[in-house]
MARDO-898580 format. One record per residue (C-alpha): x, y, z; residue in one letter. Coordinates in steps of 0.2 Angstrom, whole numbers, plus 5000, padded with zeros to 4 digits. Layout:
N
<r><east>X</east><north>Y</north><up>Z</up><rest>A</rest></r>
...
END
This chain:
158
<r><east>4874</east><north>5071</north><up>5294</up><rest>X</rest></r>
<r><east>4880</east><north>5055</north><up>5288</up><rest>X</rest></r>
<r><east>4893</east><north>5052</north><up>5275</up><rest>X</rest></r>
<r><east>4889</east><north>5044</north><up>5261</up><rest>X</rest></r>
<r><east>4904</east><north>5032</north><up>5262</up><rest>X</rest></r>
<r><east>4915</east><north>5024</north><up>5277</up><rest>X</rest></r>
<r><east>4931</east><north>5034</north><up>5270</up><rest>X</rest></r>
<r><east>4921</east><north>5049</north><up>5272</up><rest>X</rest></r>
<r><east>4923</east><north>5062</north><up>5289</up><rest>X</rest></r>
<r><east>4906</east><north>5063</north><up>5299</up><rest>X</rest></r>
<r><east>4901</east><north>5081</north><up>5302</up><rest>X</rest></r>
<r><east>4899</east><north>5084</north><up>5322</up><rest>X</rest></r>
<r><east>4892</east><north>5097</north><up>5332</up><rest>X</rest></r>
<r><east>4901</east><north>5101</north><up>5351</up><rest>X</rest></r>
<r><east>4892</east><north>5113</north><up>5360</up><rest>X</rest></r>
<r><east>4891</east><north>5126</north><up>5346</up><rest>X</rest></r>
<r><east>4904</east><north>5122</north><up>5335</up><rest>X</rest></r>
<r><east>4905</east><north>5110</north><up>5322</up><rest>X</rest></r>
<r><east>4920</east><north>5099</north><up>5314</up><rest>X</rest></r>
<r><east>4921</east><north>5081</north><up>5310</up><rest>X</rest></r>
<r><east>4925</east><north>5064</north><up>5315</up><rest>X</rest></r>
<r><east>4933</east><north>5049</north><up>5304</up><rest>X</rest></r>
<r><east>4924</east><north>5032</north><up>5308</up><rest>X</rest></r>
<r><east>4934</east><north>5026</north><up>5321</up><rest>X</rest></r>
<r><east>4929</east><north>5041</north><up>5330</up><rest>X</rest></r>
<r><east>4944</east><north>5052</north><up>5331</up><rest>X</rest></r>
<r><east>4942</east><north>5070</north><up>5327</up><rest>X</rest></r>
<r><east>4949</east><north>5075</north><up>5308</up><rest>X</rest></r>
<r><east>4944</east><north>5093</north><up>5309</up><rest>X</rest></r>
<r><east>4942</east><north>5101</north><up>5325</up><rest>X</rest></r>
<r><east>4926</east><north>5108</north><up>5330</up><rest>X</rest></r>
<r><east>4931</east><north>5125</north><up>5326</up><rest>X</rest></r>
<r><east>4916</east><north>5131</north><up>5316</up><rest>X</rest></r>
<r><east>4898</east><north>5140</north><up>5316</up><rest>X</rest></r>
<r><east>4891</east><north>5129</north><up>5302</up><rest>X</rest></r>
<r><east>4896</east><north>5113</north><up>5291</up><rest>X</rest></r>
<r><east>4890</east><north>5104</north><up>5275</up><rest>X</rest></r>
<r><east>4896</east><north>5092</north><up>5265</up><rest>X</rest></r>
<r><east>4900</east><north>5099</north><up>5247</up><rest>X</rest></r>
<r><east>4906</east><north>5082</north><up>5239</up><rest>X</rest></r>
<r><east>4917</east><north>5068</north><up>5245</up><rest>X</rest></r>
<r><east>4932</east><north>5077</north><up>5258</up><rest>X</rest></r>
<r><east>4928</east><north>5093</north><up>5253</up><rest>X</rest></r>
<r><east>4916</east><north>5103</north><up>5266</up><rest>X</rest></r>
<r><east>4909</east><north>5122</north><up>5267</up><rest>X</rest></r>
<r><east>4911</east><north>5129</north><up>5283</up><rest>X</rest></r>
<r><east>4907</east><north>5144</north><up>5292</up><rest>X</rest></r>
<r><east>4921</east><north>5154</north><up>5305</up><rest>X</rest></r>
<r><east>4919</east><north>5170</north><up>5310</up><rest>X</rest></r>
<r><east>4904</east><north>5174</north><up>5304</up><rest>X</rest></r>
<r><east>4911</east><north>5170</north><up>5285</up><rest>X</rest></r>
<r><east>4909</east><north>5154</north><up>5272</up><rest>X</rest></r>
<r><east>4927</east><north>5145</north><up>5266</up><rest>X</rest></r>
<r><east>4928</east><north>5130</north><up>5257</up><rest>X</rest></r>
<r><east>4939</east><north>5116</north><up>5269</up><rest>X</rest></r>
<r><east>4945</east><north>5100</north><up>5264</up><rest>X</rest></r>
<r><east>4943</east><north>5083</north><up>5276</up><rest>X</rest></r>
<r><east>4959</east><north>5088</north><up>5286</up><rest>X</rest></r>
<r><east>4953</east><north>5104</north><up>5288</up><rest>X</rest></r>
<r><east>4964</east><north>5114</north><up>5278</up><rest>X</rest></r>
<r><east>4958</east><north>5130</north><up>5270</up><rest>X</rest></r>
<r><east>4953</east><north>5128</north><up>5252</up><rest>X</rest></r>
<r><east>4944</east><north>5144</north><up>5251</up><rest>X</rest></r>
<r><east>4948</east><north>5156</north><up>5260</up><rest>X</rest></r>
<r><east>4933</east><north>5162</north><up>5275</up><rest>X</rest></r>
<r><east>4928</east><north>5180</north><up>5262</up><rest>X</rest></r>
<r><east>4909</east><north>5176</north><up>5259</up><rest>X</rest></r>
<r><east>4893</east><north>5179</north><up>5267</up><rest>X</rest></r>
<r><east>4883</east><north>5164</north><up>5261</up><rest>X</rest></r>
<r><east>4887</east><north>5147</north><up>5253</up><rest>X</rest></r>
<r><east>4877</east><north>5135</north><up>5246</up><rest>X</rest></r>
<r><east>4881</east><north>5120</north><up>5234</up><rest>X</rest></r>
<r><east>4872</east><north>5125</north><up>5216</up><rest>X</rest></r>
<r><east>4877</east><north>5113</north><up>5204</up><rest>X</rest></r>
<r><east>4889</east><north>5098</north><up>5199</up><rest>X</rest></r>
<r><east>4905</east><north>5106</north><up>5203</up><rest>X</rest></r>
<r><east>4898</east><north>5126</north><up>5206</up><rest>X</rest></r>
<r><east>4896</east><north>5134</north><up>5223</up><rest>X</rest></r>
<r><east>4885</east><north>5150</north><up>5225</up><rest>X</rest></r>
<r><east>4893</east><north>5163</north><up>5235</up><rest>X</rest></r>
<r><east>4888</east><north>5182</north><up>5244</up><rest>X</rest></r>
<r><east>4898</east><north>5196</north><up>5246</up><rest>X</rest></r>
<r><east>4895</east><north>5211</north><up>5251</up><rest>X</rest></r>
<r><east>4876</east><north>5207</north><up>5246</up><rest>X</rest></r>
<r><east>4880</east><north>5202</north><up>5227</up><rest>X</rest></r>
<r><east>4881</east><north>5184</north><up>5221</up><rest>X</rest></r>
<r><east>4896</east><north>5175</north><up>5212</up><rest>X</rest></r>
<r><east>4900</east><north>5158</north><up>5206</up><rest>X</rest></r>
<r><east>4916</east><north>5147</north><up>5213</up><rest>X</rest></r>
<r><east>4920</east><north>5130</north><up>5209</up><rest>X</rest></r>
<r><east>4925</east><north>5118</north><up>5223</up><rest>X</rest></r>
<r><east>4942</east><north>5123</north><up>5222</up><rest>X</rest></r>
<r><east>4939</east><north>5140</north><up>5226</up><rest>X</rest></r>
<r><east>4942</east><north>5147</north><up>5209</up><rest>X</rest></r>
<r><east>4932</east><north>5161</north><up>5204</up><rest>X</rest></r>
<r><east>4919</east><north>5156</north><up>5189</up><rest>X</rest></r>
<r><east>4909</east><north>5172</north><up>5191</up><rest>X</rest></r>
<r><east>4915</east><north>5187</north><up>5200</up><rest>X</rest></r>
<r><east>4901</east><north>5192</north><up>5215</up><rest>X</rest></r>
<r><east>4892</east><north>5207</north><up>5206</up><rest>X</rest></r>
<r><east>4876</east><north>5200</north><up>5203</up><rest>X</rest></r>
<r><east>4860</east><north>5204</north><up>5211</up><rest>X</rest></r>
<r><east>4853</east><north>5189</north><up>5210</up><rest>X</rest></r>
<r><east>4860</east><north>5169</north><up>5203</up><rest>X</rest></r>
<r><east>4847</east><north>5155</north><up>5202</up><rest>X</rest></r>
<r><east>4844</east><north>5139</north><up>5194</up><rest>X</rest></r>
<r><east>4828</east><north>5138</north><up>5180</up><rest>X</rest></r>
<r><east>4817</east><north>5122</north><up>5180</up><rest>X</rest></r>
<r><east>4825</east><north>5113</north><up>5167</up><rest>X</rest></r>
<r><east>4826</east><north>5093</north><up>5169</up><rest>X</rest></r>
<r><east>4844</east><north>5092</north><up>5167</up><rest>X</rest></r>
<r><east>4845</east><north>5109</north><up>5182</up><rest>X</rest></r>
<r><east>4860</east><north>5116</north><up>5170</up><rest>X</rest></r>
<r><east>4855</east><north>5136</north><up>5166</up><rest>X</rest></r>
<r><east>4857</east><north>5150</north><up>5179</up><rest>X</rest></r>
<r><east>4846</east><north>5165</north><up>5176</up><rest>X</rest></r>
<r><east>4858</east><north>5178</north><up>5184</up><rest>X</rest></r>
<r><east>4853</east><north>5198</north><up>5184</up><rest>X</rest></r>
<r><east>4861</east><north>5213</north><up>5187</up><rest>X</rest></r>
<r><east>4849</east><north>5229</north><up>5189</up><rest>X</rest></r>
<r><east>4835</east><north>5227</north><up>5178</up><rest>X</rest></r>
<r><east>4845</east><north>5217</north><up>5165</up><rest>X</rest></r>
<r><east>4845</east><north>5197</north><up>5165</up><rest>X</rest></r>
<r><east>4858</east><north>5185</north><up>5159</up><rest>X</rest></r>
<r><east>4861</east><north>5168</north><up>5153</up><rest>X</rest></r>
<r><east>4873</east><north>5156</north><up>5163</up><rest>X</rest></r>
<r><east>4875</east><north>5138</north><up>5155</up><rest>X</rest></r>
<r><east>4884</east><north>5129</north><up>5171</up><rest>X</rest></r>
<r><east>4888</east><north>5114</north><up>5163</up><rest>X</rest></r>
<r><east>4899</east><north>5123</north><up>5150</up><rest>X</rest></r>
<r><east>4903</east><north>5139</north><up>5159</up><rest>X</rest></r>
<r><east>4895</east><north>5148</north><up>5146</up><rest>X</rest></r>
<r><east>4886</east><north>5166</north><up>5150</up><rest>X</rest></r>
<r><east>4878</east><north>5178</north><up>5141</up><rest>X</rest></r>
<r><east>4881</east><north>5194</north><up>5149</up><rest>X</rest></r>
<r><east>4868</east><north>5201</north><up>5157</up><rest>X</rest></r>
<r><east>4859</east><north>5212</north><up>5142</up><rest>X</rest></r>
<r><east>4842</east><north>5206</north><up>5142</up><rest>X</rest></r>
<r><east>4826</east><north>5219</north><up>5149</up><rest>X</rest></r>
<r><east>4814</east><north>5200</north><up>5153</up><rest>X</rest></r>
<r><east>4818</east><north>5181</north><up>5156</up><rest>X</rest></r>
<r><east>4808</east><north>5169</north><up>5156</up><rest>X</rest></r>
<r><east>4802</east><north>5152</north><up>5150</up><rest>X</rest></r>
<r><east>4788</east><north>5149</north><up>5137</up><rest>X</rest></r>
<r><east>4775</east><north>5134</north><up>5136</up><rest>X</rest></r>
<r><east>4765</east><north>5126</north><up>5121</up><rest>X</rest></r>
<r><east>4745</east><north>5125</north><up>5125</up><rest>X</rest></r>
<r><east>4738</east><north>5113</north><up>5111</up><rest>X</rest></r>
<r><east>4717</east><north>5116</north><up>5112</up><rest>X</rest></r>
<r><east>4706</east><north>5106</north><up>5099</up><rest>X</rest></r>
<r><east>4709</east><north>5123</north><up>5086</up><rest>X</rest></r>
<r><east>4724</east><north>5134</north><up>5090</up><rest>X</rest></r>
<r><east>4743</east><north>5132</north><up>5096</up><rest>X</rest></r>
<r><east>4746</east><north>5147</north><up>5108</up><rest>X</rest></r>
<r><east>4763</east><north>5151</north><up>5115</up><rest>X</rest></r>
<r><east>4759</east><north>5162</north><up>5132</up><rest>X</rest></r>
<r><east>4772</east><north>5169</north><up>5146</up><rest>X</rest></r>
<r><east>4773</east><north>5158</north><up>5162</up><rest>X</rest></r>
END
């Protein structure tokens, strides 16, 4: 993967184990892990041990290696798995929303800013741009559509 700047480490792979390189060549952080990705600029997830952390470009441990998955949600917001429920961090680790969730995902809204999160048959609301959430108290989610026709204005479930 390249970086998207010079300043910026590339990620490498050496046999199995990925780390990175600055662009003189020399190794930052040692290839040490399973799996790498660029979160933002010096700030990498990473995989060791068979668990996702949050590592900055020196390799130092931002978050610690706790989660079984990791992927990059939203501007600032990471969405984590433990122990098969789903949770919210920011970059710097920081818990947003604690792992209880069975299920966390964007909707298909332009701007990509409200999480649909559920927890047994009950859905919530998460706003990531304000950190706002719901709770999860609702029994059905879902996003409605206006049909115009020549006569009527209908409203239907998608």
């Amino acid at each position: 993967m390249l970086p998207r700047t010079l300043s910026e480490p590339y990620i490498v792979k050496n046999g199995e184990m990925y780390g990175c390189t600055n662009v003189e060549g020399k190794e930052c952080i040692p290839c040490v892990y399973e799996a790498m990705s660029i979160i933002q600029d010096g700030t990498f997830s990473a995989k060791k041990d068979g668990k996702w952390g949050i590592i900055d470009s020196k390799g130092k441990t931002i978050c610690k290696f706790e989660y079984t998955d990791m992927e990059t949600f939203a501007k600032g917001i990471v969405k984590v798995e433990k122990n098969g429920k789903y949770g919210c961090i920011g970059f710097s680790g920081k818990e947003i929303l604690p792992c209880v969730y069975d299920a966390i995902y964007l909707t298909d809204n332009d701007e990509k800013v409200i999480a649909v999160l559920s927890q047994g048959d009950k859905y919530g609301i998460f706003n990531v741009k304000t950190l706002k959430f719901t709770g999860c108290e609702y029994d059905i989610f879902g996003k409605f559509k206006d049909i115009s026709s020549t006569s009527i204005q209908s409203i239907y479930w998608e």
